[in-house]
TORGU-305308 format. One line per field, with one value per residue: residue in one letter; residue number from 0; x, y, z of N, C-alpha, C in turn. Coordinates in nm, 2 decimals, m for minus. Each point is the difference from the previous one (the first is absolute). Layout:
! TORGU-305308
code: [a,...]
pos: [NUM,...]
n_x: [X,...]
n_y: [Y,...]
n_z: [Z,...]
ca_x: [X,...]
ca_y: [Y,...]
ca_z: [Z,...]
c_x: [X,...]
c_y: [Y,...]
c_z: [Z,...]
END
This chain:
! TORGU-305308
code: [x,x,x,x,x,x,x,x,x,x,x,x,x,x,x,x,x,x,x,x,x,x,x,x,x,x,x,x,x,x,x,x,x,x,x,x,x,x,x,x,x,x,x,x,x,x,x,x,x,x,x,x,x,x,x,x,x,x,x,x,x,x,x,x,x,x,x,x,x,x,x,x,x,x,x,x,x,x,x,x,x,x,x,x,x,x,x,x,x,x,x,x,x,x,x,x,x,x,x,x,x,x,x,x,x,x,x,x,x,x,x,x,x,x,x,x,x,x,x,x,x,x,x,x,x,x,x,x,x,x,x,x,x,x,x,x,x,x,x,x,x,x,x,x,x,x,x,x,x,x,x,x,x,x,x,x,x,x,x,x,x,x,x,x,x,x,x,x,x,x,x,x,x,x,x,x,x,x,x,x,x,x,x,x,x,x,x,x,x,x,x,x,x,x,x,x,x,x,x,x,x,x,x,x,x,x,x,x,x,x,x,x,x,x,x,x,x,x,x,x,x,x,x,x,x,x,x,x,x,x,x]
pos: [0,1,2,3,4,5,6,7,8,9,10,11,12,13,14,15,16,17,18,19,20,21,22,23,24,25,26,27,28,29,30,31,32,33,34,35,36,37,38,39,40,41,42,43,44,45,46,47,48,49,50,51,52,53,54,55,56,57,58,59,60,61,62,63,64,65,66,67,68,69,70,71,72,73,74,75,76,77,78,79,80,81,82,83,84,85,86,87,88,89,90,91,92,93,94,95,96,97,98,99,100,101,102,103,104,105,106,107,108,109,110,111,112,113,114,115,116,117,118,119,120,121,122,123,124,125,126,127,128,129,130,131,132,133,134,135,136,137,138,139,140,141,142,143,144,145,146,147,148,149,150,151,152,153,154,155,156,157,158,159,160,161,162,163,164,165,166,167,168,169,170,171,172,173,174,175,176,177,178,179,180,181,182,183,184,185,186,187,188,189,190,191,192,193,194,195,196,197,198,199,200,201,202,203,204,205,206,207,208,209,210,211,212,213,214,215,216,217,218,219,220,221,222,223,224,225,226,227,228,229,230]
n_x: [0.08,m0.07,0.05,0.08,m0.07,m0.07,m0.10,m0.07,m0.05,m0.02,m0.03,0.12,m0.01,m0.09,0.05,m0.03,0.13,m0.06,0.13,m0.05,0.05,0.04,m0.10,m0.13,0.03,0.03,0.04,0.15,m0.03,m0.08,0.12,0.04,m0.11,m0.13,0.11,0.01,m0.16,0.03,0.10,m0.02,m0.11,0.12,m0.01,m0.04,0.10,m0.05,m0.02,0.16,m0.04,0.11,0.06,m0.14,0.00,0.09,m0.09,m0.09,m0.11,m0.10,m0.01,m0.11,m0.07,m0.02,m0.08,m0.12,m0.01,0.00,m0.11,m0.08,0.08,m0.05,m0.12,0.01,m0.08,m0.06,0.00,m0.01,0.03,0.08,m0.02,0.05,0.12,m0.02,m0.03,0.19,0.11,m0.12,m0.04,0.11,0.06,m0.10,0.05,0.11,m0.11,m0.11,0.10,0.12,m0.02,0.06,m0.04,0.05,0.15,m0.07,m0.03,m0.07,0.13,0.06,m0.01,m0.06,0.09,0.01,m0.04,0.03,0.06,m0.09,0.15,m0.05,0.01,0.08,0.03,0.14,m0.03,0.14,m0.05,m0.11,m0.07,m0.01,0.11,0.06,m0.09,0.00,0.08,m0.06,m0.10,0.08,0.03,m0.11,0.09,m0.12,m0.04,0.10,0.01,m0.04,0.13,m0.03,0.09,m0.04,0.10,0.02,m0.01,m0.13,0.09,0.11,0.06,m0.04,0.11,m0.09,m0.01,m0.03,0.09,0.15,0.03,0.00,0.04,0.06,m0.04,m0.02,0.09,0.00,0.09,0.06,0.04,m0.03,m0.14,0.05,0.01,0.11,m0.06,0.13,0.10,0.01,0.09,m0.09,m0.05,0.18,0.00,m0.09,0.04,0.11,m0.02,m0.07,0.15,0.03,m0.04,0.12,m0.06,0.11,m0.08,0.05,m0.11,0.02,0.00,0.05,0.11,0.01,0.07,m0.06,0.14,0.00,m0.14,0.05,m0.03,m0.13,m0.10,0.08,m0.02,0.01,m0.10,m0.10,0.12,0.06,m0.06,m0.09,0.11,0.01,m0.11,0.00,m0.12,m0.16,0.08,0.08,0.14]
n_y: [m0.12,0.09,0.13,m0.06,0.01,0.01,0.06,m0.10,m0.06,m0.14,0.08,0.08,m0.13,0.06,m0.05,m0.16,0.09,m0.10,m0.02,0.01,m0.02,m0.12,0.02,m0.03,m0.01,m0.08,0.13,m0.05,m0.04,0.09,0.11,m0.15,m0.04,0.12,0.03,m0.10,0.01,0.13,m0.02,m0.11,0.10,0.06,m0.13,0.01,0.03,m0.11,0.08,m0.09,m0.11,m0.04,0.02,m0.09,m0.07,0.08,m0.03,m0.07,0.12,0.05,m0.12,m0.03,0.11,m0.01,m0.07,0.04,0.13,m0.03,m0.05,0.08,0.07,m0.05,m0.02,0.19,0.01,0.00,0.11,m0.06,m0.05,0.17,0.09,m0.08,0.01,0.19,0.02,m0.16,0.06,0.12,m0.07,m0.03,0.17,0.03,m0.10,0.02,0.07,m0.13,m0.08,0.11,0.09,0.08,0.00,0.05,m0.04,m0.04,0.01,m0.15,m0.10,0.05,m0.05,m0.16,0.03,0.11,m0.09,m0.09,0.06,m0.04,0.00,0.10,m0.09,m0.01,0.00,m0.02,m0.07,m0.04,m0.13,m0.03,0.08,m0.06,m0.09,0.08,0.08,m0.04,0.08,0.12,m0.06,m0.06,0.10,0.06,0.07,0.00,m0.09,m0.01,0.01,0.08,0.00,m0.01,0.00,m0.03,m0.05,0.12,0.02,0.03,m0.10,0.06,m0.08,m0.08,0.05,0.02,0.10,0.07,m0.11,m0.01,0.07,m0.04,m0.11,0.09,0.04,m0.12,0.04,0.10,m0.02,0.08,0.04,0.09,m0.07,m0.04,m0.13,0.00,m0.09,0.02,0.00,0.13,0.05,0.00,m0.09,0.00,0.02,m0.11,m0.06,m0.02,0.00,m0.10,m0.05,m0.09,m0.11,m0.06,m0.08,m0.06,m0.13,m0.11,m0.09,0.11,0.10,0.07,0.07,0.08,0.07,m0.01,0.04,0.02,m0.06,0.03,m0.14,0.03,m0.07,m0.02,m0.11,m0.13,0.04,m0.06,m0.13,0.06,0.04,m0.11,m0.03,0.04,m0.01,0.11,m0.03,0.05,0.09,m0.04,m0.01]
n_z: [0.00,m0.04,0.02,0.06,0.10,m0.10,m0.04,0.06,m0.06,0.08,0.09,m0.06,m0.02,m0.14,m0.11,m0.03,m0.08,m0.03,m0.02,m0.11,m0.14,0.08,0.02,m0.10,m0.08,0.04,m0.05,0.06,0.03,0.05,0.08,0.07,0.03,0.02,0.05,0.03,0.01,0.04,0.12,0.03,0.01,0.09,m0.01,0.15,0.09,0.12,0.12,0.08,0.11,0.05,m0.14,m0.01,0.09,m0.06,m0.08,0.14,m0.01,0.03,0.03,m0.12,m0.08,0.11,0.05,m0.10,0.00,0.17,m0.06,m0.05,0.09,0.10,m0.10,0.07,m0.01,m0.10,0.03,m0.13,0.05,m0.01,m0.08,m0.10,0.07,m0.02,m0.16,m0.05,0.10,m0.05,m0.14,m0.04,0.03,m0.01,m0.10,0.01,0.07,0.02,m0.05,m0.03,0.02,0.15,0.10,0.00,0.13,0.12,m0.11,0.03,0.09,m0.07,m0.13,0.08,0.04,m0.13,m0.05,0.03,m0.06,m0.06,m0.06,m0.06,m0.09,m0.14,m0.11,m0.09,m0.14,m0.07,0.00,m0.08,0.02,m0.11,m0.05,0.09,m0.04,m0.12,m0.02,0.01,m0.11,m0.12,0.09,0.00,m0.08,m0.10,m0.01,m0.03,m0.09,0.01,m0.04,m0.12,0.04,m0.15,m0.13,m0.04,m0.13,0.07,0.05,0.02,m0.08,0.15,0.05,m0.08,0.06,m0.10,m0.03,0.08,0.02,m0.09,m0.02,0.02,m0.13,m0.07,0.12,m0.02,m0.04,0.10,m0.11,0.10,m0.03,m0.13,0.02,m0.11,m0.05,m0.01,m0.07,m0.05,m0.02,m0.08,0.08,0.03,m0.13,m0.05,0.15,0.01,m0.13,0.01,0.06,m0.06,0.12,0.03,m0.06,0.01,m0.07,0.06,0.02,m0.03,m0.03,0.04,m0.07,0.00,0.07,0.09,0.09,m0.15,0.02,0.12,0.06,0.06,m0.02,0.03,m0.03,0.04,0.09,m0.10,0.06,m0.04,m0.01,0.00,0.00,m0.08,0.05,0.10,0.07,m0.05,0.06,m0.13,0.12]
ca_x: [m0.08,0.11,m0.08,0.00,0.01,m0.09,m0.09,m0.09,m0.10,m0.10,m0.13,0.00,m0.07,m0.11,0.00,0.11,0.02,0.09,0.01,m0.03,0.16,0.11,m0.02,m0.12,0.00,0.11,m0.05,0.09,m0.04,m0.13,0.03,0.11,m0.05,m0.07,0.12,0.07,m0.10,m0.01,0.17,m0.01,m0.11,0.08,0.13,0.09,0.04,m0.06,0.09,m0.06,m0.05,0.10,0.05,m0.09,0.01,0.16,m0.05,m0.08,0.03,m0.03,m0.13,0.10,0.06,0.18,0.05,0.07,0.16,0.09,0.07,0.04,0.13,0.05,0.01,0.05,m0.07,m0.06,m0.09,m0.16,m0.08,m0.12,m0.19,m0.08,0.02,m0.04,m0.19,m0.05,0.04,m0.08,m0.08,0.01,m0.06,m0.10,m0.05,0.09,0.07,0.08,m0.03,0.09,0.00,m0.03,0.04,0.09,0.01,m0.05,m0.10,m0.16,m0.02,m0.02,m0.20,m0.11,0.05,m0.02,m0.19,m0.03,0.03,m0.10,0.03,m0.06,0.06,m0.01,0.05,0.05,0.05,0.01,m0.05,m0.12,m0.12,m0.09,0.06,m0.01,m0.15,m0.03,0.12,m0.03,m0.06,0.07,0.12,m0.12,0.06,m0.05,m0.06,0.16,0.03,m0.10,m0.02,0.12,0.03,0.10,0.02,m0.13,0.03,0.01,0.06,0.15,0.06,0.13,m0.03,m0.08,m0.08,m0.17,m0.08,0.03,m0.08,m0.15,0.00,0.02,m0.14,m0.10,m0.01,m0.05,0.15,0.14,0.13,0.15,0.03,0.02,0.11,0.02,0.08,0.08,0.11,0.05,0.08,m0.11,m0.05,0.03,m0.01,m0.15,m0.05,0.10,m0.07,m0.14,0.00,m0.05,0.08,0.02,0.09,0.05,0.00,0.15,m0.01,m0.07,0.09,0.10,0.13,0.08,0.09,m0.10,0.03,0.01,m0.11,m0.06,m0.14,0.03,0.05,0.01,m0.08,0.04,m0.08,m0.15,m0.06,0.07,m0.06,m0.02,0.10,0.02,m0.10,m0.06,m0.12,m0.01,m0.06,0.09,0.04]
ca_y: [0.12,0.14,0.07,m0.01,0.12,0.06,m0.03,m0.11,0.10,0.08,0.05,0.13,m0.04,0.01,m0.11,m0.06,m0.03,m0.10,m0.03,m0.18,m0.10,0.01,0.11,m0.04,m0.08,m0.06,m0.05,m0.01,m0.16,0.01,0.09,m0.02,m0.08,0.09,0.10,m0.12,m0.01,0.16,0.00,m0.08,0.04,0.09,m0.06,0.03,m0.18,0.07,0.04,m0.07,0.09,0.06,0.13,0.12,0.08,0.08,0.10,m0.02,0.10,0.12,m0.02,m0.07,0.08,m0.01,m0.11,m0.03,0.09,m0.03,m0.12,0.02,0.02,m0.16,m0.05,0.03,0.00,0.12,0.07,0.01,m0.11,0.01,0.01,m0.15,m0.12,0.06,m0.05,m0.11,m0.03,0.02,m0.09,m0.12,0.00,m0.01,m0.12,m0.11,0.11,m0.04,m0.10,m0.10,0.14,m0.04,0.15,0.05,m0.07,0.11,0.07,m0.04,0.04,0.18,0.09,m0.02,0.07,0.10,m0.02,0.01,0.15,0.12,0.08,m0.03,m0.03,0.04,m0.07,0.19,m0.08,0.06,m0.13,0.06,0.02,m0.10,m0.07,0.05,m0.05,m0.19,m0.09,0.00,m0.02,m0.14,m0.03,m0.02,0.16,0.08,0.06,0.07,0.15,0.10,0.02,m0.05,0.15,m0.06,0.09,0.08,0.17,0.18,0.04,m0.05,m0.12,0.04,0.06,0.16,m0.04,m0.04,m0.08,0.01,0.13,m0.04,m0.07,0.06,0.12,m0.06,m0.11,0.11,0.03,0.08,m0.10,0.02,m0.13,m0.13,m0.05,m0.06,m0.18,m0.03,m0.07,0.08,0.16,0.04,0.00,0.10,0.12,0.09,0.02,0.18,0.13,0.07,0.04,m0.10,m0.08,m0.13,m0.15,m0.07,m0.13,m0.02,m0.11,0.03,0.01,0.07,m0.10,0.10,0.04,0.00,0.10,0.14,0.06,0.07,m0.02,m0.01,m0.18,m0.14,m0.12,m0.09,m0.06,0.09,m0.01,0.13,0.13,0.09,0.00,0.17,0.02,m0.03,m0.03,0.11,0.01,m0.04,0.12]
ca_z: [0.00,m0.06,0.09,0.16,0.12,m0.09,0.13,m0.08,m0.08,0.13,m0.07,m0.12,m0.12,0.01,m0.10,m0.13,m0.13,m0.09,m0.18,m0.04,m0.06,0.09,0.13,0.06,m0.07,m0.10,m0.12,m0.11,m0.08,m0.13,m0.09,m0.13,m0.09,m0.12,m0.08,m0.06,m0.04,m0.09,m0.07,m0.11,m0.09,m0.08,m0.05,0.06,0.06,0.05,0.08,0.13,0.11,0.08,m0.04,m0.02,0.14,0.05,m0.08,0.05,0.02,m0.13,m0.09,m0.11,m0.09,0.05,0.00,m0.13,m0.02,0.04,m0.04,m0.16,0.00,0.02,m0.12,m0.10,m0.11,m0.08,0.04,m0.09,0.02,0.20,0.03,m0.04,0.06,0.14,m0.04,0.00,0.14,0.03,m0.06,0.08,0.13,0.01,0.00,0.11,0.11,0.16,m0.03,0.17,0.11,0.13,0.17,0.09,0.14,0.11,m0.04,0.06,0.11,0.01,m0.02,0.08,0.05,m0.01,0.01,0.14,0.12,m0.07,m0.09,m0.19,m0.11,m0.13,m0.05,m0.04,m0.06,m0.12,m0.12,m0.05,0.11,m0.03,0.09,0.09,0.08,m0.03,0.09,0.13,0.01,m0.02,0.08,0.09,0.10,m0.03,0.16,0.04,m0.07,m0.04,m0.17,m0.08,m0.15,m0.09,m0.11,m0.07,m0.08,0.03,0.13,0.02,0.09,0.07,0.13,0.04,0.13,m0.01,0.02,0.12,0.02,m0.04,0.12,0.16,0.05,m0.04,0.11,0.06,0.04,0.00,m0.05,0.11,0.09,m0.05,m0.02,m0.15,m0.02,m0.08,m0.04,m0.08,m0.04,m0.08,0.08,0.14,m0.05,0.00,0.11,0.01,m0.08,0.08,0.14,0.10,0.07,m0.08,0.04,m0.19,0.05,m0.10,m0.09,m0.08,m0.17,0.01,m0.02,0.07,0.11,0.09,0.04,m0.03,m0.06,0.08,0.05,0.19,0.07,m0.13,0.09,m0.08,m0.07,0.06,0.15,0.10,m0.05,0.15,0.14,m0.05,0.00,0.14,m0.02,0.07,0.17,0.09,0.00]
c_x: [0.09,m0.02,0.06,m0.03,m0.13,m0.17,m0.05,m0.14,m0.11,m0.18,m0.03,m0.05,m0.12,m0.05,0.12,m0.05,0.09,0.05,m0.02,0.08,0.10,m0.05,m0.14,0.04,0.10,m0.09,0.06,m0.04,m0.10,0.03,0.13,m0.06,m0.01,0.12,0.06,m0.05,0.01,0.13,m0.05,m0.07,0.08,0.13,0.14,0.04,m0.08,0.07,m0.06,m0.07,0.04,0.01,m0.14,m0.01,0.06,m0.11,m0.10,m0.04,m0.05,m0.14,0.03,0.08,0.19,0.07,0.04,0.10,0.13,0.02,0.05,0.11,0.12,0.05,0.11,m0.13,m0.05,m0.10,m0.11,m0.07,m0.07,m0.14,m0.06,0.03,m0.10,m0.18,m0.03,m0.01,m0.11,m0.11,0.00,0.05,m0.14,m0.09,0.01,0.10,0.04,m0.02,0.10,0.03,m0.04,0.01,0.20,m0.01,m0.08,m0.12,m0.10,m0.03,0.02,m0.08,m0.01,0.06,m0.02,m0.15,m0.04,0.09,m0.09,0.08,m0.03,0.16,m0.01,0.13,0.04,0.12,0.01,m0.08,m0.09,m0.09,m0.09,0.03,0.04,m0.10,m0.04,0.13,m0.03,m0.13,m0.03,0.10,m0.10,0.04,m0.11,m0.07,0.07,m0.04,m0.08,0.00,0.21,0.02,0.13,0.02,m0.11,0.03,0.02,0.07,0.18,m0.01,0.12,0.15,m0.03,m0.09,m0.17,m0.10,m0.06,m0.14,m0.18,m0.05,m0.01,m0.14,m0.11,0.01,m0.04,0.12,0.10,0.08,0.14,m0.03,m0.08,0.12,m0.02,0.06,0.02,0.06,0.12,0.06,m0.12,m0.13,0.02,m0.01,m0.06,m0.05,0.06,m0.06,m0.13,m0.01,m0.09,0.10,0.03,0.04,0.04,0.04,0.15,m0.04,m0.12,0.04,0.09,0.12,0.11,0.04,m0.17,0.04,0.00,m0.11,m0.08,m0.09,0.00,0.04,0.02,m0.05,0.04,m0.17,m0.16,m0.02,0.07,m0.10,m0.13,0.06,0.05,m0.12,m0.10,m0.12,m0.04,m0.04,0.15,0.09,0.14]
c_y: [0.12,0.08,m0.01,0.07,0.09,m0.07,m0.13,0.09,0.03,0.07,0.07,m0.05,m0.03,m0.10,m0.04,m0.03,m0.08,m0.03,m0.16,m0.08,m0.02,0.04,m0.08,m0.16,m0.08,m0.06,0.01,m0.13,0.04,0.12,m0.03,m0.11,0.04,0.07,m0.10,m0.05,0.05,m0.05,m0.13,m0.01,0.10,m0.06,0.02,m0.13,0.06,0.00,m0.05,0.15,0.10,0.13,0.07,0.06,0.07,0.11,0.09,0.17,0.13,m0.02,m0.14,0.06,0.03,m0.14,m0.08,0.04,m0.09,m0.19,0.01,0.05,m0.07,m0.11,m0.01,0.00,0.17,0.08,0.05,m0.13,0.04,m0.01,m0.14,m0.07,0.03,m0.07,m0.12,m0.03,0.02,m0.07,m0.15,0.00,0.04,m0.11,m0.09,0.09,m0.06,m0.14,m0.12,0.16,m0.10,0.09,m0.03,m0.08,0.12,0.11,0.00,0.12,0.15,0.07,m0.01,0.09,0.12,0.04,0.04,0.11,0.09,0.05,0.00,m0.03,0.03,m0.08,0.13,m0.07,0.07,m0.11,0.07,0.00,m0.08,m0.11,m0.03,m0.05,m0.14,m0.10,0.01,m0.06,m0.15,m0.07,m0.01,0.13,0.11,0.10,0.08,0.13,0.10,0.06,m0.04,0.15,m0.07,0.08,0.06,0.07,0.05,0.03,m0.02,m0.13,0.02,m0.03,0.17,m0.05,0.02,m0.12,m0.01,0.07,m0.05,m0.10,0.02,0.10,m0.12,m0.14,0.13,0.05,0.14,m0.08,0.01,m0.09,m0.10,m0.07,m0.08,m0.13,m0.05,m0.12,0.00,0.11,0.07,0.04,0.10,0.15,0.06,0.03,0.16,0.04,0.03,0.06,m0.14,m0.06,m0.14,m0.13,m0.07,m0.13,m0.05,m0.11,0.03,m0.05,0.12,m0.07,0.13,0.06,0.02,0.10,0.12,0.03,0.10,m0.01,0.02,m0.13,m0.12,m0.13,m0.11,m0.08,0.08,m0.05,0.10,0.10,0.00,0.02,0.15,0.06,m0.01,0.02,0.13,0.01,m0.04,0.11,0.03]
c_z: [0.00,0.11,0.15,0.04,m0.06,0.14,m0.13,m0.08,0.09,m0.04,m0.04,m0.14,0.02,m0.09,m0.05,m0.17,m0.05,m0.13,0.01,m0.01,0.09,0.14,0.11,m0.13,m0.12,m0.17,m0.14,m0.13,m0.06,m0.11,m0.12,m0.07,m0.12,m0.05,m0.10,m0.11,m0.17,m0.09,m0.11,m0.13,m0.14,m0.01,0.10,0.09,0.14,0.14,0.12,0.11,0.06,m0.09,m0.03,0.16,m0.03,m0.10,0.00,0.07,m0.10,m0.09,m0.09,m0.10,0.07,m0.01,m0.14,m0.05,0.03,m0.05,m0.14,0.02,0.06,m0.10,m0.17,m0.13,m0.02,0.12,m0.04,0.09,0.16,m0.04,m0.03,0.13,0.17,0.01,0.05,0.15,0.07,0.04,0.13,0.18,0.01,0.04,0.12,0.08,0.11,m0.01,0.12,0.06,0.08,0.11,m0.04,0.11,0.06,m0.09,0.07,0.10,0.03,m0.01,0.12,0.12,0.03,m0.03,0.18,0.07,m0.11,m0.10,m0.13,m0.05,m0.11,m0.08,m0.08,m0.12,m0.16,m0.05,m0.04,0.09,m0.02,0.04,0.09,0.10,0.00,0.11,0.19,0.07,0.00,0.15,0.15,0.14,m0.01,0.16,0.14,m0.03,m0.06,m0.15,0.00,m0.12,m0.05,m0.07,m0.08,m0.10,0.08,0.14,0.01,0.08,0.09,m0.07,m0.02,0.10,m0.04,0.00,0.17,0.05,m0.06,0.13,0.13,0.01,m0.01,0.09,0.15,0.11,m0.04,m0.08,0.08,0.14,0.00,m0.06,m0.10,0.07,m0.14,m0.06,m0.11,0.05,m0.06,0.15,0.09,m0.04,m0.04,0.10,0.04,m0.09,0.09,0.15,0.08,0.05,m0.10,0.06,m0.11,0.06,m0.08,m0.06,m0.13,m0.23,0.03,0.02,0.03,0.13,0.08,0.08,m0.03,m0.08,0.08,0.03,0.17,0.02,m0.13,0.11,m0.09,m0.10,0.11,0.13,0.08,m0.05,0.17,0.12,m0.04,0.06,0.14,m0.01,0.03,0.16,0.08,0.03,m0.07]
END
């Protein structure tokens, strides 16, 4: 955990925001299926798990980017490959997704000290929603704000910020649950508090993303956390 000597987040939090991928849900296997899916459709070789984790981050229109250059192949092939990845996530959004260790029990957790939740994710808002709903978390969370036209994907903090008004929250006290560099800084752009899980898709220095608490996994996230009333 980062931070020593820093107070625990305690009862200055009013709600929790969550990023999805890596964080409430391991759903690398369904997102490299459909990429893989795309890569072969366009004559490409298709790419184990592990390296789509490392790519894992931004939405898909990133994620394609980042394999088509992985690949070495043509960058005409983003938009066809961003339509097909689409297509067949859609389809088969949650076919092996699963919680994340310690998810359940957190919700139930933070259910029971009253606090609203929200989910604060670049995937498509569409899917997005099917996935949270497929995963049986829906009831957790009060709204999910995914990717949209008309809004900056983190880390601009508007999404942030959407989430935090439409769970009826101060975005200066609420706390972002993470698992990205991407995560901790959308949190600092908005002036929120942070936590960044290490067993997440993130593959870079953890120390120097600037987050408050890093945690090794969602079963540390309520021990960060005193009940209300307490002192």
């Amino acid at each position: 955990m980062t931070g020593e000597g820093k107070a625990m987040l305690g009862n200055s939090i009013s709600g929790v925001i969550f990023d999805l991928d890596g964080t409430l849900a391991d759903t690398a296997p369904d997102i490299a299926a459909a990429l893989n899916a795309a890569l072969r459709e366009a004559g490409q070789k298709p790419l184990p798990v592990p390296d789509v984790i490392t790519m894992i981050g931004g939405g898909i229109p990133t994620l394609v980017k980042r394999a088509i250059a992985r690949l070495g192949a043509s960058g005409s092939l983003q938009d066809v490959m961003v339509e097909r990845m689409l297509y067949h996530y859609k389809r088969d959004y949650c076919v092996h997704s699963e919680l994340m260790i310690g998810v359940a029990d957190c919700l139930d957790a933070l259910q029971e000290r009253g606090l609203p939740m929200a989910i604060c994710t670049n995937k498509d808002q569409v899917i997005a929603r099917k996935i949270v709903t497929a995963l049986g978390i829906e009831p957790y969370v009060m709204v999910t704000v995914g990717r949209q036209p008309d809004i900056s994907k983190k880390p601009d903090p508007a999404m942030l910020n959407l989430a935090a008004e439409q769970i009826g929250c101060a975005v200066d006290s609420i706390v972002m649950v993470g698992d990205s560099d991407v995560d901790a800084t959308t949190a600092q752009a908005a002036g929120a508090r942070s936590v960044i899980v290490r067993n997440g898709y993130f593959s870079g220095d953890y120390e120097t993303i600037g987050a408050e608490f890093i945690i090794e996994d969602m079963t540390c996230l309520i021990p960060l956390m005193s009940k209300p009333g307490d002192a």
